[in-house]
C-alpha positions as a LaTeX table, in Angstrom:
\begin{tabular}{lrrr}
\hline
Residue & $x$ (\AA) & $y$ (\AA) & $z$ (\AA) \\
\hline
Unk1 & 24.74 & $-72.21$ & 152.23 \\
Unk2 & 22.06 & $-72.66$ & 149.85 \\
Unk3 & 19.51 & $-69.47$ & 150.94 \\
Unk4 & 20.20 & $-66.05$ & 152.01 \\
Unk5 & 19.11 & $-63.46$ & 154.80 \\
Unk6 & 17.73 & $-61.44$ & 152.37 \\
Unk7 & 15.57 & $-64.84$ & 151.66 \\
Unk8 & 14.65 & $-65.18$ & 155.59 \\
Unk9 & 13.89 & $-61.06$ & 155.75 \\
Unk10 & 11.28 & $-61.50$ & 152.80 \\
Unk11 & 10.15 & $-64.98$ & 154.66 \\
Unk12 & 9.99 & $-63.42$ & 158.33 \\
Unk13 & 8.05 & $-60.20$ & 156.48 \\
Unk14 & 5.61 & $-62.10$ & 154.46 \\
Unk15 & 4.67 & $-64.27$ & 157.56 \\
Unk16 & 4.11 & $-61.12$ & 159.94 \\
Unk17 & 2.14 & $-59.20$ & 157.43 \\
Unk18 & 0.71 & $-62.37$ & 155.69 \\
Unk19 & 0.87 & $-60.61$ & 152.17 \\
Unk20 & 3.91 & $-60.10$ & 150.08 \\
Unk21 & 2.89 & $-56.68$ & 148.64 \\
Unk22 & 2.97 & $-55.35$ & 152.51 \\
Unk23 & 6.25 & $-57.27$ & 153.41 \\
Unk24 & 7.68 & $-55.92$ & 150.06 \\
Unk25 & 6.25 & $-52.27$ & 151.82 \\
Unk26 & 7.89 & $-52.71$ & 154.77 \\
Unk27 & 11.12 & $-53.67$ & 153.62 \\
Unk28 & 11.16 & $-51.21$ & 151.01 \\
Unk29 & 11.27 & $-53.18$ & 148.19 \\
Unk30 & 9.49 & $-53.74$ & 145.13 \\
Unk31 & 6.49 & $-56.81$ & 144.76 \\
Unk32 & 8.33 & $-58.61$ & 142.35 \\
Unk33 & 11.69 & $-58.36$ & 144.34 \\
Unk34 & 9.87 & $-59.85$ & 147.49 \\
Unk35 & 7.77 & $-62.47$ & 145.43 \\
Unk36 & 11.16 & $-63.82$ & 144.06 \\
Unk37 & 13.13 & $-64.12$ & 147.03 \\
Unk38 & 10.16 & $-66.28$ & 148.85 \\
Unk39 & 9.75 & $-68.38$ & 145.29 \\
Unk40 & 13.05 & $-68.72$ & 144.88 \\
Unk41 & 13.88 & $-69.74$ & 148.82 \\
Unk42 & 10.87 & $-72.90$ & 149.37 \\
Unk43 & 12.44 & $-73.84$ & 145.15 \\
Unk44 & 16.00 & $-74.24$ & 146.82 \\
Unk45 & 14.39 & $-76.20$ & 149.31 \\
Unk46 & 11.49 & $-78.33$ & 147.43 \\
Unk47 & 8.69 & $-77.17$ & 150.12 \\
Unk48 & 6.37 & $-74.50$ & 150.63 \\
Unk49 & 6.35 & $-72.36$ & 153.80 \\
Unk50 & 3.05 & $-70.27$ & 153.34 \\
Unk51 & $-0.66$ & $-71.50$ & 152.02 \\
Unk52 & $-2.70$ & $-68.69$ & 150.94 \\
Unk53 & $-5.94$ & $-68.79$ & 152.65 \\
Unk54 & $-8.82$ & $-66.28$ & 150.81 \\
Unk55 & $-6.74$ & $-63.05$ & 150.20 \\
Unk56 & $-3.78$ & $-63.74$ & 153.38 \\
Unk57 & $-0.75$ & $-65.65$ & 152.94 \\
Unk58 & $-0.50$ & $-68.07$ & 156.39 \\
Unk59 & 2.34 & $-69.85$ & 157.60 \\
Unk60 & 1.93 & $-73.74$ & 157.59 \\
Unk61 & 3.64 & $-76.32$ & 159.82 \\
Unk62 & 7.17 & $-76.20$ & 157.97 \\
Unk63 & 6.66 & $-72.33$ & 158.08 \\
Unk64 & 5.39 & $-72.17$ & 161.93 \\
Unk65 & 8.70 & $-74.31$ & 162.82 \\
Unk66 & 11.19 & $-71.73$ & 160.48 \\
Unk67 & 9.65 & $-68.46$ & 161.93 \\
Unk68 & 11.07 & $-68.34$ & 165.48 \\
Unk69 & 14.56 & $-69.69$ & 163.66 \\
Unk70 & 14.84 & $-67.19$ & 160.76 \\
Unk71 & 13.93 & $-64.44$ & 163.35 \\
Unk72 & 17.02 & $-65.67$ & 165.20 \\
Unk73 & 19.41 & $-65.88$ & 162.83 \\
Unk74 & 18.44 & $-62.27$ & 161.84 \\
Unk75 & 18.59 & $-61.10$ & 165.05 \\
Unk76 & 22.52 & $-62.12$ & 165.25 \\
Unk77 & 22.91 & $-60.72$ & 161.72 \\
Unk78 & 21.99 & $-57.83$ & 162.59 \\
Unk79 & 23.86 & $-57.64$ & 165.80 \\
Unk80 & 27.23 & $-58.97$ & 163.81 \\
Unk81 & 26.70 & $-55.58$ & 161.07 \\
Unk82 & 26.98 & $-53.47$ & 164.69 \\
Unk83 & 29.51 & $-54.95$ & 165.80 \\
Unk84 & 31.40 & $-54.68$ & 162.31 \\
Unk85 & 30.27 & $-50.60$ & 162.37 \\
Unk86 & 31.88 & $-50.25$ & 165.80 \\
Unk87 & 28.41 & $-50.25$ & 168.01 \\
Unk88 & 29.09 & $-52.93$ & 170.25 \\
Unk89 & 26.60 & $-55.15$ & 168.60 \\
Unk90 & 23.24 & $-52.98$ & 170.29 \\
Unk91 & 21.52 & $-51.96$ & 166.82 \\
Unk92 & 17.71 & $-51.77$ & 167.01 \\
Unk93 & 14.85 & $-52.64$ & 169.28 \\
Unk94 & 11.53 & $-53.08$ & 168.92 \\
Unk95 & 9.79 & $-52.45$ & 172.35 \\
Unk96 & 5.94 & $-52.88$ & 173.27 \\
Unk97 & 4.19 & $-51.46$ & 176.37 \\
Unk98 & 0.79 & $-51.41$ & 177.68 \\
Unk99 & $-0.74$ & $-47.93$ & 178.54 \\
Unk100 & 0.23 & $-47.30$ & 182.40 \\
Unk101 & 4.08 & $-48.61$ & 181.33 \\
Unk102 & 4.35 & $-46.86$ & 178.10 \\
Unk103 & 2.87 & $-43.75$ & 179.29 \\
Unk104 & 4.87 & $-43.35$ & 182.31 \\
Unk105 & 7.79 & $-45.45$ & 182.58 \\
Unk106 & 9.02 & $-46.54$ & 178.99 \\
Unk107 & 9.63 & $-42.92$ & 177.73 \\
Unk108 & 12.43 & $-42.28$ & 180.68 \\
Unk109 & 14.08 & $-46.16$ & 180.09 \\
Unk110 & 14.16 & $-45.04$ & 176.54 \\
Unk111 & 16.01 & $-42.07$ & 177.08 \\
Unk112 & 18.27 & $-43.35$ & 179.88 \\
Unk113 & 18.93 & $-46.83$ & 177.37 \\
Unk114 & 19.92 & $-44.35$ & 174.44 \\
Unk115 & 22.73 & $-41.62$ & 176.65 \\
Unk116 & 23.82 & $-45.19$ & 178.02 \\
Unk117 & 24.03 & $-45.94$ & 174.23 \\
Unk118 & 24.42 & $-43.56$ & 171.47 \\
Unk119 & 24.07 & $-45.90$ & 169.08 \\
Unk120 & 21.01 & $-48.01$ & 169.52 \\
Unk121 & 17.36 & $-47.18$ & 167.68 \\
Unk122 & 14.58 & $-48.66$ & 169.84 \\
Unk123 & 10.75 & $-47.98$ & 168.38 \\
Unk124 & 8.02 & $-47.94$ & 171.31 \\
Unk125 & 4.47 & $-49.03$ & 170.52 \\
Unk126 & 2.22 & $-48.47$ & 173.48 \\
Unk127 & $-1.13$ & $-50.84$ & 172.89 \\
Unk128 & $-3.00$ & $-52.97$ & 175.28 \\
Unk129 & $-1.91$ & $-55.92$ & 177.03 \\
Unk130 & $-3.50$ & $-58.29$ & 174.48 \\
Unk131 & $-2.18$ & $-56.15$ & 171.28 \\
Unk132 & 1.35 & $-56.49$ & 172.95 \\
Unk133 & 1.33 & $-60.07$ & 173.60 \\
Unk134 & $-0.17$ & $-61.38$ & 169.81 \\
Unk135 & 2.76 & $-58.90$ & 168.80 \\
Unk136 & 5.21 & $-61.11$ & 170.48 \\
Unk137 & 3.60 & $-64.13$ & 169.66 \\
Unk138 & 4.26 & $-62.70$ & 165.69 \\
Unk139 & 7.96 & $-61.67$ & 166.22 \\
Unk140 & 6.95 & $-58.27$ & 165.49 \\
Unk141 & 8.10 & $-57.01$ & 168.66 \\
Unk142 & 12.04 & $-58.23$ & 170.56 \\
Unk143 & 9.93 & $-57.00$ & 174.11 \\
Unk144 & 6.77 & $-56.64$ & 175.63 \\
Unk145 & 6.57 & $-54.64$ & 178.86 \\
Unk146 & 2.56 & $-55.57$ & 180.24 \\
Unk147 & 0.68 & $-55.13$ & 183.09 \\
Unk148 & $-1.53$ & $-57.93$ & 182.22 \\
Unk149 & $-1.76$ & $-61.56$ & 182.49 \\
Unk150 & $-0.12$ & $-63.75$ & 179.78 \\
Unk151 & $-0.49$ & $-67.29$ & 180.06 \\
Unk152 & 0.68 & $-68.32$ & 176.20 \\
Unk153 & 2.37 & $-70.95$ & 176.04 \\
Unk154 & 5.07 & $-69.43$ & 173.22 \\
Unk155 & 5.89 & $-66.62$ & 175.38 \\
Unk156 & 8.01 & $-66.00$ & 178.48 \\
Unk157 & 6.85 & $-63.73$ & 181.20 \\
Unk158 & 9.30 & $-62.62$ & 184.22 \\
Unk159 & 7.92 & $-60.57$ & 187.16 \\
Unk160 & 9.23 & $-57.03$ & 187.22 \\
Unk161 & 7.73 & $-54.82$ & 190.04 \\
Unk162 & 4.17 & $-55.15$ & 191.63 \\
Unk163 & 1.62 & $-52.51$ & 190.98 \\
Unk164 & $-1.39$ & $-51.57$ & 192.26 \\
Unk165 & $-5.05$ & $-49.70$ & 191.05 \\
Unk166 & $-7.01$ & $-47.31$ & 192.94 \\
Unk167 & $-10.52$ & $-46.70$ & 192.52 \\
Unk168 & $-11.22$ & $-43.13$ & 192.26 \\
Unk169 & $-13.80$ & $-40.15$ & 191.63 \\
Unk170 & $-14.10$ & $-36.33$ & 191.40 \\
Unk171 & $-13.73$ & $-34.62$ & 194.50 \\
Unk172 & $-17.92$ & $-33.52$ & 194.71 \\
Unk173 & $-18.53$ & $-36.85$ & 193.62 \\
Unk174 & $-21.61$ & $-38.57$ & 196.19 \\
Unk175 & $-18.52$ & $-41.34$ & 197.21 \\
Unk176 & $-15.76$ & $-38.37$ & 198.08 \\
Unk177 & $-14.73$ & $-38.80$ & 202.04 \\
Unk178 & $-17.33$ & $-40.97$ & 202.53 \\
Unk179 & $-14.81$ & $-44.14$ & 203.77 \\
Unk180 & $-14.55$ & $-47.62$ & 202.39 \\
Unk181 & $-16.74$ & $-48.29$ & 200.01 \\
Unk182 & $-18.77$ & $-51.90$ & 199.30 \\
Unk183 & $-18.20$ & $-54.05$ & 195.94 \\
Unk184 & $-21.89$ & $-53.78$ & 195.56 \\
Unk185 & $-22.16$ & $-49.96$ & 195.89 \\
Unk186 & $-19.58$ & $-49.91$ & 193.31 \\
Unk187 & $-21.71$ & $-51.89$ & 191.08 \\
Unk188 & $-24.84$ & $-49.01$ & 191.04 \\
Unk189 & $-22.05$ & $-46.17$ & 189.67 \\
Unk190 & $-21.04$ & $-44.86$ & 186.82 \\
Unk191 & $-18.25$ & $-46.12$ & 185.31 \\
Unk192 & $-15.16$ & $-45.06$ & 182.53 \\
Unk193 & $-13.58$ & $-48.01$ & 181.99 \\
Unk194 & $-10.32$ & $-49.48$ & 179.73 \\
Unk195 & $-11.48$ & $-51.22$ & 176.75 \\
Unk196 & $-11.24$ & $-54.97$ & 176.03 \\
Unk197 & $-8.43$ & $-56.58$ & 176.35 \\
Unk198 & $-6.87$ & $-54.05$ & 178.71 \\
Unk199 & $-4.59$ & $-55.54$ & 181.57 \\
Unk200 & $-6.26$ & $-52.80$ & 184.01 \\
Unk201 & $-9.70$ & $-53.63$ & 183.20 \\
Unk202 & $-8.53$ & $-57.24$ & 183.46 \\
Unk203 & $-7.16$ & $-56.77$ & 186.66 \\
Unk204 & $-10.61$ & $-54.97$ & 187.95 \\
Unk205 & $-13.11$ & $-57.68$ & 186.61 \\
Unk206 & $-11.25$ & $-60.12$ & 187.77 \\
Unk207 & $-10.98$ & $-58.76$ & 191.65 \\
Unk208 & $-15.14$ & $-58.10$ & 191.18 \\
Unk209 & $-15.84$ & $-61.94$ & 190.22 \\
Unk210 & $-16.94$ & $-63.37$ & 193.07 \\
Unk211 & $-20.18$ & $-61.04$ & 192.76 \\
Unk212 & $-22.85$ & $-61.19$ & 190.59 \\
Unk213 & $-23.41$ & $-57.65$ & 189.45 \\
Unk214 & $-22.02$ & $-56.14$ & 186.46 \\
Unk215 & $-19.99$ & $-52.83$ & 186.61 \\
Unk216 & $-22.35$ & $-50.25$ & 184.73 \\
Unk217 & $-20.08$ & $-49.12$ & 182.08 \\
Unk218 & $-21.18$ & $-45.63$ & 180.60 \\
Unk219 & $-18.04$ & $-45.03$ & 178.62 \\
Unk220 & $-14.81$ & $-47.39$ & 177.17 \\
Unk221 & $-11.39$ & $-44.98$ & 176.34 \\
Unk222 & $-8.47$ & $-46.29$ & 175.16 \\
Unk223 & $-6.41$ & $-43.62$ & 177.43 \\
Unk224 & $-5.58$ & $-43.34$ & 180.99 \\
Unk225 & $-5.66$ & $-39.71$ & 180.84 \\
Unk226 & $-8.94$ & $-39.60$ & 178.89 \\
Unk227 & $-10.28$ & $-41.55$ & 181.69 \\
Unk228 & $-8.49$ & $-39.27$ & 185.06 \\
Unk229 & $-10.24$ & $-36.07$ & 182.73 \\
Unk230 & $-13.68$ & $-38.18$ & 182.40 \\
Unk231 & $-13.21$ & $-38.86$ & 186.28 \\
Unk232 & $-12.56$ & $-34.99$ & 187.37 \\
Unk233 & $-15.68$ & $-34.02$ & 185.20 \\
Unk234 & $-17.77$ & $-35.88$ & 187.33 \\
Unk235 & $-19.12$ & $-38.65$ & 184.54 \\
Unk236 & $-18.10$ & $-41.23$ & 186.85 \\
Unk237 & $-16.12$ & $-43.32$ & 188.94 \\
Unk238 & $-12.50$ & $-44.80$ & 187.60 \\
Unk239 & $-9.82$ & $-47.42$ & 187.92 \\
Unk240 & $-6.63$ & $-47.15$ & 187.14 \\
Unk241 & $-2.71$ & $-47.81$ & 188.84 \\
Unk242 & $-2.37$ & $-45.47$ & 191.49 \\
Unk243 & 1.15 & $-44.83$ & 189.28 \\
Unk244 & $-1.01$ & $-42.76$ & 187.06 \\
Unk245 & $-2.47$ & $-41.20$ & 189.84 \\
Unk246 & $-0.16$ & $-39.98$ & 191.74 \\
Unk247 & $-0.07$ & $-36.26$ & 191.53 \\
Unk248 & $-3.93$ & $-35.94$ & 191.04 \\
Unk249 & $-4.46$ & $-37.37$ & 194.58 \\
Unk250 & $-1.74$ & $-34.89$ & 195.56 \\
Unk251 & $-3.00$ & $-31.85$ & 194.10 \\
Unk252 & $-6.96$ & $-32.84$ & 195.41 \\
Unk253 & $-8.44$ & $-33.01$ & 191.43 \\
Unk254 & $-9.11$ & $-36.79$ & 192.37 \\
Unk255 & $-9.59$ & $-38.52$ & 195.19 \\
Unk256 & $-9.22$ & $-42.56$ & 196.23 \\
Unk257 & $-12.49$ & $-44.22$ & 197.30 \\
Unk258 & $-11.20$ & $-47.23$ & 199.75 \\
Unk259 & $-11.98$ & $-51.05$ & 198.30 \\
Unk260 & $-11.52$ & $-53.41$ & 200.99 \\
Unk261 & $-13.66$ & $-56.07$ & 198.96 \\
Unk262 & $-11.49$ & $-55.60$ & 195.84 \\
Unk263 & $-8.02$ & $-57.22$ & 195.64 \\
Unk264 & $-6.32$ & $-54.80$ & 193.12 \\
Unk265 & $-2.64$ & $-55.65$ & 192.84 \\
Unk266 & $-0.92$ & $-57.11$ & 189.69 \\
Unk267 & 2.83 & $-57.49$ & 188.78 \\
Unk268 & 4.41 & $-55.41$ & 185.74 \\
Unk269 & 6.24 & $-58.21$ & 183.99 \\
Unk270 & 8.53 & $-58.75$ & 181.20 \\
Unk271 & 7.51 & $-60.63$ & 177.87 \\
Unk272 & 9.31 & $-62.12$ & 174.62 \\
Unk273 & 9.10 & $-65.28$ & 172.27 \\
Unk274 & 10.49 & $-68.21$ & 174.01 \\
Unk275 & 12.82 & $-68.93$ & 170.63 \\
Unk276 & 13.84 & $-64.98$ & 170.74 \\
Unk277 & 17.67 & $-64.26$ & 170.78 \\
Unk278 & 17.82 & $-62.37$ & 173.17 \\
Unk279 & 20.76 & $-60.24$ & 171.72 \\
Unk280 & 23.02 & $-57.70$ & 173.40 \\
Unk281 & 20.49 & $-54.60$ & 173.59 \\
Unk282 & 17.63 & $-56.71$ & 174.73 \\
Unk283 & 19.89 & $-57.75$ & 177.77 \\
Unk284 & 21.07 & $-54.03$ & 178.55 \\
Unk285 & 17.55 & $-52.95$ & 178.15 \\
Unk286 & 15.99 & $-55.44$ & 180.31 \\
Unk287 & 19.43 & $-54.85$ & 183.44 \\
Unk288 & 18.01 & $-50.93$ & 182.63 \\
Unk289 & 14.37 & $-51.99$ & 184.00 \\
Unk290 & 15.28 & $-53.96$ & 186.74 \\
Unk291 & 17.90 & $-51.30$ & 188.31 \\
Unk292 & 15.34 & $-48.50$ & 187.89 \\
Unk293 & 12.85 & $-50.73$ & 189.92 \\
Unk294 & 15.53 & $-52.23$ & 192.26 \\
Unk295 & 14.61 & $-51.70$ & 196.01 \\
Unk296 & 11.31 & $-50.83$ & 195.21 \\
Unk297 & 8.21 & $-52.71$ & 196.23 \\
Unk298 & 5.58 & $-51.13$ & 194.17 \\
Unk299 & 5.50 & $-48.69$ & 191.08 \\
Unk300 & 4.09 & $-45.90$ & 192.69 \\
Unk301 & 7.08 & $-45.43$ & 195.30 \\
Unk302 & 9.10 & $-44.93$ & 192.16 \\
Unk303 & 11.17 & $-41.68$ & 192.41 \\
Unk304 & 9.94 & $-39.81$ & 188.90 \\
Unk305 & 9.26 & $-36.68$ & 187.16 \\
Unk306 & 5.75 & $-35.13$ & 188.14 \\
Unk307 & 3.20 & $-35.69$ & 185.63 \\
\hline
\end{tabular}
């Protein structure tokens, strides 16, 4: 075998971070170390693999077709050094979730995933859908859990358990009690809204599109919570999965304003490259979401911890 995984590694880095002084970062090694192994790899081979463009080093079409492989072939490297160390072959996952998953479900799957094995690693970023699935695309994440739509064409999606958003305001807000409430009503308020590319906000424009009107957006956040505490001062009105809601509609701090012109329901779904290996852990981690969900028709019947 004329190239080595230690070859690939620098390759697969290099590509993700498109420059060789982060890759050599990431994998803790020096510049020059990194620089030689990627020289020294497309020399073996006669070819290049990356052109650099301005300051970024991009992947070209040899490099696009190696990615997804060399990720691969890691992937079972690393599951065969497990397996040699006595860990069944789990080793380490790299897990995305949007904000409503990550917040509230992807903490207790983490925990349950790591009793059930003692020695797996799996690192959690919590972004927005669109973050999550360009992470995928890029092999820097083995999972996305979204609540978004993902229509690229490099990346599976599988259905996981329906969810639903609730419009909502402060309990002394002008809309409290006062029944359903009309799409263009809606339209005149105040709204905290999800940022761009957010699978909630998504979700909401989407269900408004058949009217004209534009929501009146008087603040972004990045946070569910920074929205529900917007909400309660009275700055607005919010949208969010009635998941995250849960116990403020039970304790009063928030209450639902009915939508019947909105169609709010979306699907929690599963995402990952469609040339990812989907190695041992993966597969335990993925039979962990689907039992926790089983029998349940939407996210908010889930049995769970009050927030």
């Amino acid at each position: 075998m004329r190239y080595t995984l230690r070859q690939l590694e620098v390759f697969v880095a290099v590509a993700q971070h498109e420059s060789v002084s982060h890759a050599a970062r990431a994998l803790s090694l020096s510049q020059s170390a990194a620089s030689t192994a990627l020289a020294e790899l497309e020399r073996q081979f006669d070819c290049r693999l990356l052109d650099r463009i301005g300051k970024r080093l991009k992947l070209n079409a040899l490099g696009f077709q190696l990615l997804p492989k060399a990720v691969a072939l890691l992937d079972r490297a690393e599951e065969v050094e497990e397996l040699l160390r006595g860990q069944q072959g789990i080793g380490t996952l790299d897990v995305g979730a949007t904000l409503t998953i990550g917040n509230y479900l992807a903490t207790l799957l983490i925990s349950d995933f790591m009793q059930q094995h003692p020695g797996s690693r799996i690192r959690l970023q919590v972004r927005n859908t669109r973050t999550i699935i360009d992470s995928v695309r890029h092999h820097e994440l083995d999972l996305g859990l979204i609540e978004g739509q993902c229509e690229d064409e490099d990346v599976i999606t599988q259905p996981w358990v329906e969810d639903e958003l609730a419009v909502f305001c402060a309990p002394r807000h002008p809309l409290a009690g006062q029944g359903p409430v009309e799409l263009d009503r809606l339209l005149r308020e105040a709204w905290i809204m999800r940022e761009e590319g957010s699978g909630t906000r998504l979700t909401l424009e989407q269900a408004a599109r058949h009217r004209r009107g534009r929501f009146n957006t008087l603040l972004e956040l990045e946070h569910t919570e920074g929205i529900k505490r917007a909400v309660e001062s009275g700055l607005g009105v919010g949208c969010v999965s009635r998941l995250a809601l849960r116990d403020a509609f039970r304790r009063g701090s928030l209450v639902p304003i009915p939508t019947p012109d909105l169609d709010l329901s979306r699907q929690f779904a599963f995402i990952w490259h469609r040339h990812k290996y989907l190695a041992p852990g993966m597969r335990e981690f993925l039979k962990l979401c689907r039992q926790m969900t089983e029998g349940i028709r939407r996210s908010d019947q889930l049995d769970l911890p009050h927030y």
